[in-house]
C-alpha positions, 0 to 999 in steps of 0.5 A: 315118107316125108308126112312120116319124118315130119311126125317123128320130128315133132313128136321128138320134139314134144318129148324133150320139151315135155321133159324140160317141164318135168324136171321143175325148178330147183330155185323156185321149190327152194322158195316154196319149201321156205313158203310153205315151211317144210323145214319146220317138220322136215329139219332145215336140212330136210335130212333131220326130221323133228319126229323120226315118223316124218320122212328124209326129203333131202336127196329122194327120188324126184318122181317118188317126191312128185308121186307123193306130193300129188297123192297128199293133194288127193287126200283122202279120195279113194283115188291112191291119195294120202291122209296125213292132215298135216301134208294133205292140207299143206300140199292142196295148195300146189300146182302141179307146177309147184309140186315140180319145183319142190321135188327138183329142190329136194332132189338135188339136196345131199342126204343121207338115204340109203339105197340097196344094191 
């Protein structure tokens, strides 16, 4: 019984640690948006995209900015990536680290999305 509490409580543990790592850096991915100039296609506010193709970042999910990210570093692999050039050239850079910090920034933004009820 002991052996089995022992194991709980560090599994626990793992979760919530794992947790704090997932949910990124906003301050970093606000210095990474700056590096890598995301605003020059996405609008300073990243809310006001110069083409109306190009997405609104500013308040999305952070798992769908994550997922994103992480399938236009694929780029074309048959493995879900995206083939934008453009963002496949610009996201094989990151980490997955990176990918975090960034999606953390972006999420925390105010935007315009709509979502459905």
């Amino acid at each position: 019984m002991k052996k089995i509490m022992t194991s709980a409580v560090f599994a626990a543990s793992f979760l919530v640690s794992l947790s704090a790592v997932a949910a990124g850096n906003a301050e970093s991915g606000k210095l990474l948006t700056e590096k890598y100039n995301c605003a020059s296609c996405h609008g300073k506010d990243f809310n006001s995209p110069i083409d109306p193709s190009y997405p609104k970042l500013a308040g999305q999910h952070q798992d769908y900015l994550q997922h994103a990210l992480v399938a236009y570093r694929r780029g074309n692999d048959g493995m879900n990536g995206r083939t934008n050039a453009i963002m496949s050239g610009q996201a094989k850079a990151l980490t997955d680290k990176d990918i975090q910090d960034i999606a953390a920034y972006l999420h925390g933004l105010p935007g315009s999305l709509v979502l459905e009820k």
